[in-house]
C-alpha positions as CSV (number, residue, x, y, z in Angstrom):
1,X,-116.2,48.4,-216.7
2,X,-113.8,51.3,-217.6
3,X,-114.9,51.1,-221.5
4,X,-119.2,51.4,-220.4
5,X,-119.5,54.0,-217.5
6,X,-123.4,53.4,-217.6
7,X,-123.3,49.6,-216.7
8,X,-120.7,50.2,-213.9
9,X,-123.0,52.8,-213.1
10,X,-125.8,50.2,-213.4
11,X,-124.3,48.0,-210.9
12,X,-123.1,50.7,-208.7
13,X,-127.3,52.5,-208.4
14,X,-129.0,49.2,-206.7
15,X,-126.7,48.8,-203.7
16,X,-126.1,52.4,-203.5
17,X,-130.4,52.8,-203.5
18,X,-130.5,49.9,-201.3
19,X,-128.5,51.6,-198.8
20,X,-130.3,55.3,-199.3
21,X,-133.9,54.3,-199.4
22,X,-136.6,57.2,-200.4
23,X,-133.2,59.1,-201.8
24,X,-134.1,62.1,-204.0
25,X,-133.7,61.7,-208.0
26,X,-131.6,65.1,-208.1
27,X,-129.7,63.6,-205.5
28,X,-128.6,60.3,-207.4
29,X,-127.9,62.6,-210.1
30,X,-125.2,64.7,-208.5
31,X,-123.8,61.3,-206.7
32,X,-123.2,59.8,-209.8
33,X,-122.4,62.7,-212.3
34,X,-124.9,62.7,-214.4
35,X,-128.2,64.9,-215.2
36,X,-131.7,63.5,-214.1
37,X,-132.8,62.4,-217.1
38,X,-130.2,60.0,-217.8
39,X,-130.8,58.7,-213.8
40,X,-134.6,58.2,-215.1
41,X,-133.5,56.3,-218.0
42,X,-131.0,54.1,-216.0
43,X,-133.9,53.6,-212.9
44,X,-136.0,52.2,-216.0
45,X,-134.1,49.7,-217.0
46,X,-133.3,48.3,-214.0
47,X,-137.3,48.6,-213.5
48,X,-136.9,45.5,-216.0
49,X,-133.7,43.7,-214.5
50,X,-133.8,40.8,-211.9
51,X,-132.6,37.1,-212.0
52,X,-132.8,34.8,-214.6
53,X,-137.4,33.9,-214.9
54,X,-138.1,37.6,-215.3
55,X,-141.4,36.9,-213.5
56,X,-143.0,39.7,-211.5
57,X,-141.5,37.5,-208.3
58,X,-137.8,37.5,-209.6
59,X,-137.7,41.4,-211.2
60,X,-136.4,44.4,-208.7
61,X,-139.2,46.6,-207.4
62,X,-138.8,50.6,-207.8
63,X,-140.4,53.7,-206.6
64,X,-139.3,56.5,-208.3
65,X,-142.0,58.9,-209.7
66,X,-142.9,61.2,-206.9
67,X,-139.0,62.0,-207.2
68,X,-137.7,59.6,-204.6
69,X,-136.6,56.4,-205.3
70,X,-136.7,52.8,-202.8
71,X,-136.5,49.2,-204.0
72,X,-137.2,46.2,-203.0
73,X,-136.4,42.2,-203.8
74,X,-132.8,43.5,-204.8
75,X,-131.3,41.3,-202.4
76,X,-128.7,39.7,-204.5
77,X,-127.3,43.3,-205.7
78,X,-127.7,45.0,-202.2
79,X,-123.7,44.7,-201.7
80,X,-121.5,47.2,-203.0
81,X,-119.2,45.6,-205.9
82,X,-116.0,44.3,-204.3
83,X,-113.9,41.3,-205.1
84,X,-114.2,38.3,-203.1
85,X,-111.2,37.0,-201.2
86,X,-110.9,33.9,-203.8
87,X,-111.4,36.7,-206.7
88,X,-108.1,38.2,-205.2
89,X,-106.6,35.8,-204.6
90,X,-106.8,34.5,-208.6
91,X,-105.8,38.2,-209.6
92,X,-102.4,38.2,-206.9
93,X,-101.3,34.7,-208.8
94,X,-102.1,35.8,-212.3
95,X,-99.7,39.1,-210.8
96,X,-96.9,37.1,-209.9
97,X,-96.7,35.0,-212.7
98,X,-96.2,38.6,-214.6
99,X,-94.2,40.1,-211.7
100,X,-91.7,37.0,-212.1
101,X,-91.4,38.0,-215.8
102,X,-90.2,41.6,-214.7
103,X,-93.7,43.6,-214.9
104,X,-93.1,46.6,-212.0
105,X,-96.6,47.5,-212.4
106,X,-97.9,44.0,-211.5
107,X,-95.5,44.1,-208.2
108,X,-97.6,47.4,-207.1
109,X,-100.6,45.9,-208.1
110,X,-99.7,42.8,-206.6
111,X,-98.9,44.6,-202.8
112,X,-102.1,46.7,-203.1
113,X,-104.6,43.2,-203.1
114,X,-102.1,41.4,-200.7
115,X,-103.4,44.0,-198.0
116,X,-106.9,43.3,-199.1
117,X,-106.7,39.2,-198.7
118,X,-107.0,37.7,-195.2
119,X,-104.4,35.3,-195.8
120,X,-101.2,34.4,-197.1
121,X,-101.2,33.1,-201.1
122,X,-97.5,32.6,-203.0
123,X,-96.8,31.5,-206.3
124,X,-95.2,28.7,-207.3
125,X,-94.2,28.2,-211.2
126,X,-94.5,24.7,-212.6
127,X,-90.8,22.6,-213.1
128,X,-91.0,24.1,-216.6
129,X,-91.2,27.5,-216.1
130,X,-89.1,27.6,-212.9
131,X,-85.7,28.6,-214.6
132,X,-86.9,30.4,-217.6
133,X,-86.3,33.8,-217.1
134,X,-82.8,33.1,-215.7
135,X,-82.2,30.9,-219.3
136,X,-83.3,34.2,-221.4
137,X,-80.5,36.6,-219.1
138,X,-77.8,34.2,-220.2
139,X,-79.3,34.0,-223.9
140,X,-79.0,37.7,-224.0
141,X,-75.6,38.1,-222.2
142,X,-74.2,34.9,-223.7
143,X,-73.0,33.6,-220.2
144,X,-72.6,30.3,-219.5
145,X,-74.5,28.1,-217.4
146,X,-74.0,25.9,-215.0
147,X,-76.4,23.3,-214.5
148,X,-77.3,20.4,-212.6
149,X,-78.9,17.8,-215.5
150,X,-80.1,14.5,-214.0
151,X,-77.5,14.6,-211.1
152,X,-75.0,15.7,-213.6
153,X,-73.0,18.7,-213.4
154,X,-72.4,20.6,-217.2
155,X,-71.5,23.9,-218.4
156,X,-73.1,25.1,-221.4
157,X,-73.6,28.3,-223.8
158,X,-77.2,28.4,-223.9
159,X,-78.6,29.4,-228.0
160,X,-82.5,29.2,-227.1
161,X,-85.4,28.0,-225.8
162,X,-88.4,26.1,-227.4
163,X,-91.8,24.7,-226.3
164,X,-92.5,21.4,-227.4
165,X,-96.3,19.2,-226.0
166,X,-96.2,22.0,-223.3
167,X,-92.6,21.2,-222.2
168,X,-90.1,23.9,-222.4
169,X,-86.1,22.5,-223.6
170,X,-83.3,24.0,-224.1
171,X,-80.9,23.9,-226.9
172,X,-77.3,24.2,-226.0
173,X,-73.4,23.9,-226.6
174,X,-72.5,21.6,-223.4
175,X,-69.1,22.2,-222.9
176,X,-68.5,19.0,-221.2
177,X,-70.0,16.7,-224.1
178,X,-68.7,19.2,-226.5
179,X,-71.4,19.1,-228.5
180,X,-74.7,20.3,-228.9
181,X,-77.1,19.3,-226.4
182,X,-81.2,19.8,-225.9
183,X,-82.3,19.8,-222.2
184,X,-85.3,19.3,-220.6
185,X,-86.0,22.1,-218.4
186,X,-88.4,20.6,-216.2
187,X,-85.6,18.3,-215.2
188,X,-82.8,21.0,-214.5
189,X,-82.3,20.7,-211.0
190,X,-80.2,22.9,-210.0
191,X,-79.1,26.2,-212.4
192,X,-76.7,29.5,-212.0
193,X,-75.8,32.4,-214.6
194,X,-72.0,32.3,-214.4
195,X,-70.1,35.2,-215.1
196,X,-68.3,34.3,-217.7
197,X,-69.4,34.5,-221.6
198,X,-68.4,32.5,-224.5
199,X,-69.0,32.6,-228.3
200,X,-72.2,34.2,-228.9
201,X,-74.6,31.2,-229.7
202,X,-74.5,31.7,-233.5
203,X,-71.0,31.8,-233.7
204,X,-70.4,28.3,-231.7
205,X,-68.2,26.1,-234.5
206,X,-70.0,23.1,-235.6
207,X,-69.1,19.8,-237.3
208,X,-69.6,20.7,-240.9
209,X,-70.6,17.2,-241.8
210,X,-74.0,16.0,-240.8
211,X,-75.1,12.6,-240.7
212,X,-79.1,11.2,-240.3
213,X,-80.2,8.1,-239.4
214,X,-83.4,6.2,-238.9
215,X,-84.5,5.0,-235.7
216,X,-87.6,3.1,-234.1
217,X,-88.5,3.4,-230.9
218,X,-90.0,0.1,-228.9
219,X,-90.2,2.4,-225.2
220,X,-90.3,5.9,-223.5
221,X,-90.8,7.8,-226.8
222,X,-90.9,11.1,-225.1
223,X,-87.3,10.6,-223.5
224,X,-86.2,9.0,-227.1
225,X,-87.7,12.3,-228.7
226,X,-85.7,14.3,-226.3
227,X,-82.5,13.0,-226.8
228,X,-82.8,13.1,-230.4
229,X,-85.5,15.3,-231.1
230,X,-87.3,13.2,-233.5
231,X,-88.7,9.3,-233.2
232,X,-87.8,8.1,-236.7
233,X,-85.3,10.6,-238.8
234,X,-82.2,11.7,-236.7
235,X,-79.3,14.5,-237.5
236,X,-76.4,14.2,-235.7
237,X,-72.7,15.3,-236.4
238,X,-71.1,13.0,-233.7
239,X,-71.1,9.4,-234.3
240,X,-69.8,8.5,-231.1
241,X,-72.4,10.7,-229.0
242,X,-75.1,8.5,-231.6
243,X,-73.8,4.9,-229.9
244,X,-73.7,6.3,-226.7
245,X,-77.2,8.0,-226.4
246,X,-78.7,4.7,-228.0
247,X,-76.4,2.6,-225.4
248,X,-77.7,4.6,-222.7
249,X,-81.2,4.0,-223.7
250,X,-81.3,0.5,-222.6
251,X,-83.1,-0.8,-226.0
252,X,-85.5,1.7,-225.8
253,X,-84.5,2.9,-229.6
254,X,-83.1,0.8,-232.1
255,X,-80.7,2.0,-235.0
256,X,-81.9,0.8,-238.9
257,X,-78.8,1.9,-240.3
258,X,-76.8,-1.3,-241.1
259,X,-73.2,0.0,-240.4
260,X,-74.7,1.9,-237.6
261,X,-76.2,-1.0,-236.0
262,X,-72.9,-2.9,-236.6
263,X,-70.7,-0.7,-234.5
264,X,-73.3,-0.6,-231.9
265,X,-73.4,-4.0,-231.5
266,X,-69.2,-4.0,-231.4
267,X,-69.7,-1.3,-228.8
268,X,-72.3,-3.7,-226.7
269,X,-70.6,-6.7,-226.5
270,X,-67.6,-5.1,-225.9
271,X,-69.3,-3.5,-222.6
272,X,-71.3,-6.6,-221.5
273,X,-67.6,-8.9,-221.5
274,X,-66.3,-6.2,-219.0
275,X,-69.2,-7.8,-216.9
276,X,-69.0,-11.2,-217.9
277,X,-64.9,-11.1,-216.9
């Protein structure tokens, strides 16, 4: 509305006529800050405006050219513009989505249309998003984090986070595994900023050799892809965290490498005699 004065201006002359009826042309003018001519010009166009037929029986009736203006069959612009409560209430979510990302002017705007809504509305950000902001303080700081992953406690150095089919992860050194790790935020259950800081992410020592491997997956691609990022070519620099992700996955993956899928099998029957015993 800000960027065309003359259709806010529009919108603002039929209630405000509405609610002055037989109100003086000059009148209007100084009302609205504009000369008379430019009132004329706007009091013809609405002349033409109505809803959607444009028939004689759907168009706005107005009086103006003895220099006082009425109209009639406007009843659908007779209220002043104003935001309905569900209009607000879209605006104060869309605020505190923003507000949660550190926008001060969307906290003030937020508290002025919370005193304008009859009831109570809160935000609540999807699984995803919920530790997000938190993730991007460590990133910056290079603290550590302490989460809770699948009823697991770890602490890792956080490097970054990525958005993969609408899912947010996070790529990591876990200091428990060692390793680098790639977490599911939506799964994070439980996550604090320690105080502490460690290597900044781009200086964390790596293996310098990596291996790939080729995988197919029979089941639960999605949790296959986020263990190892990909469904069919693998990098990895670990071979012992390689057998024990694709142990831990029940099947769901299978290894085509043949001296891979040897020592997994070693690894397997080893585990199932401890049962067997």
């Amino acid at each position: 509305m800000a960027n065309n004065p003359r259709l806010a201006r529009l919108i603002d002359l039929v209630p405000y006529i509405s609610n002055h009826q037989g109100i003086s042309i000059s009148v209007l003018a100084d009302k609205f800050g504009v000369k008379k001519e430019e009132i004329e010009k706007d009091l013809w166009l609405l002349y033409m405006c109505g809803l959607p037929g444009q028939t004689p029986l759907e168009l706005m009736e107005f009086q103006f050219e003895d220099g006082f203006v009425t109209v009639r069959n406007a009843e659908e612009l007779k209220s002043p513009r104003s935001l309905t409560q569900t209009e607000i209430a879209a605006l104060i979510v869309g605020l505190q989505v923003l507000e949660s990302k550190g926008s001060g002017t969307a906290l003030r705007l937020k508290e002025k249309l919370t005193k304008q809504l009859s009831g109570a509305i809160s935000y609540q950000p999807s699984p995803s998003d919920l530790h997000i902001s938190e993730i991007q303080q460590a990133i910056q700081g290079n603290n550590v984090l302490r989460i809770s992953y699948l009823g697991k406690m770890r602490e890792v150095i956080p490097f970054e986070i990525y958005q993969d089919n609408q899912s947010n992860y996070l790529r990591s050194y876990c200091k428990v595994a060692q390793d680098r790790r790639t977490f599911n935020v939506a799964r994070i259950e439980t996550l604090e900023v320690l105080a502490s800081t460690e290597l900044a992410p781009n200086s964390v020592p790596s293996e310098s050799n990596r291996f790939e491997a080729t995988i197919k997956t029979h089941r639960e691609a999605r949790r296959v892809r986020e263990t190892f990022r990909s469904n069919e070519r693998i990098q990895y620099f670990s071979t012992e965290w390689l057998i024990g992700e694709v142990l831990a996955l029940a099947g769901a993956v299978e290894v085509l490498d043949p001296k891979l899928r040897a020592q997994i099998s070693v690894r397997a029957k080893a585990g199932l005699s401890l049962y067997l015993q």
